[in-house]
C-alpha positions in Angstrom: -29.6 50.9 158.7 -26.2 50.5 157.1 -23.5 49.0 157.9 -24.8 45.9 158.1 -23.1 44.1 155.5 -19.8 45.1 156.3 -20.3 43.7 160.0 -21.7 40.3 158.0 -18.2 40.6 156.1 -16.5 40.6 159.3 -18.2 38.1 161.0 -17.7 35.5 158.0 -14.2 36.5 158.2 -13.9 36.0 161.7 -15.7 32.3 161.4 -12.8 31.5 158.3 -9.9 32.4 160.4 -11.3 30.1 163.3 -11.6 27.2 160.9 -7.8 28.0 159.1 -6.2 27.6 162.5 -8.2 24.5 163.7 -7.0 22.9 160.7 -2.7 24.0 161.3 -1.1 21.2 163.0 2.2 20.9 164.0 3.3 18.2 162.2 2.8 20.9 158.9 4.9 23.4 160.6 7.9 21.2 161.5 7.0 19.3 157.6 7.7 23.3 156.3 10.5 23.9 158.6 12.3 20.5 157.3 11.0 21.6 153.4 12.9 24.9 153.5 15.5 24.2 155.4 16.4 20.9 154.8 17.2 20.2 158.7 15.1 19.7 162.0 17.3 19.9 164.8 18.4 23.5 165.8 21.9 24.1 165.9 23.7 26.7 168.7 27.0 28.6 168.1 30.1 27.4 170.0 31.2 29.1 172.7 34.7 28.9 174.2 34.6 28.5 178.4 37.0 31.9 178.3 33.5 33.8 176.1 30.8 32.0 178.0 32.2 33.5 181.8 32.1 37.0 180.4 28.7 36.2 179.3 27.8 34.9 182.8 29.6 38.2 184.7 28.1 40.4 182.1 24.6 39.3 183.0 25.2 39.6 186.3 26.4 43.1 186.2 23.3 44.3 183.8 20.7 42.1 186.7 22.7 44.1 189.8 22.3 47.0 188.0 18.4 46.7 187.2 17.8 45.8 190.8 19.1 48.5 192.1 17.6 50.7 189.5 13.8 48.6 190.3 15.0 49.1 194.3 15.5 53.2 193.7 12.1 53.2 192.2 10.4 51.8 195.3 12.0 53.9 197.3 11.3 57.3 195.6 7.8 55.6 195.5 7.8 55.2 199.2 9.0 58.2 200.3 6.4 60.3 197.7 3.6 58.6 199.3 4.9 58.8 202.7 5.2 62.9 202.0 1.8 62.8 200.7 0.5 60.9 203.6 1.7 63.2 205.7 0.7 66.3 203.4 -3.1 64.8 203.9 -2.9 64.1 207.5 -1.9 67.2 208.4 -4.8 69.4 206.5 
């Protein structure tokens, strides 16, 4: 039957991957990291007090304003399967 050496091909391939990541450690990734960049500490951007609370009361607009879009949802949902309910009790 054919076939069979392609699925041979993949199953070698499969076992190689396996063994490539067993071998990755961390300590290589961080060694890279360090290599091409020349730092290992992460640096953040400044941010003055005035930017960072318009940060905060942006958020806090864009998560009232997907709650109430979430708490529409549920009640469109509700009310659909409350008409339906009703649609099947009544036949």
């Amino acid at each position: 039957m054919g076939g069979e050496g392609s699925m041979a091909h993949a199953v070698v391939s499969s076992r190689e991957n396996r063994k490539l990541l067993k071998r990755r450690k961390f300590k290589d990734t961080k060694a890279l990291m360090k290599y091409h960049s020349g730092k290992t500490e992460l640096e953040f951007k400044e941010v003055t007090p005035e930017e960072l609370k318009r940060i905060k009361t942006d958020i806090r607009l864009r998560a009232k304003k997907e709650a109430k879009k979430v708490a529409l949802v549920y009640i469109f949902v509700s009310v659909v399967l409350l008409i339906l309910i009703l649609f099947l009790l009544n036949n």
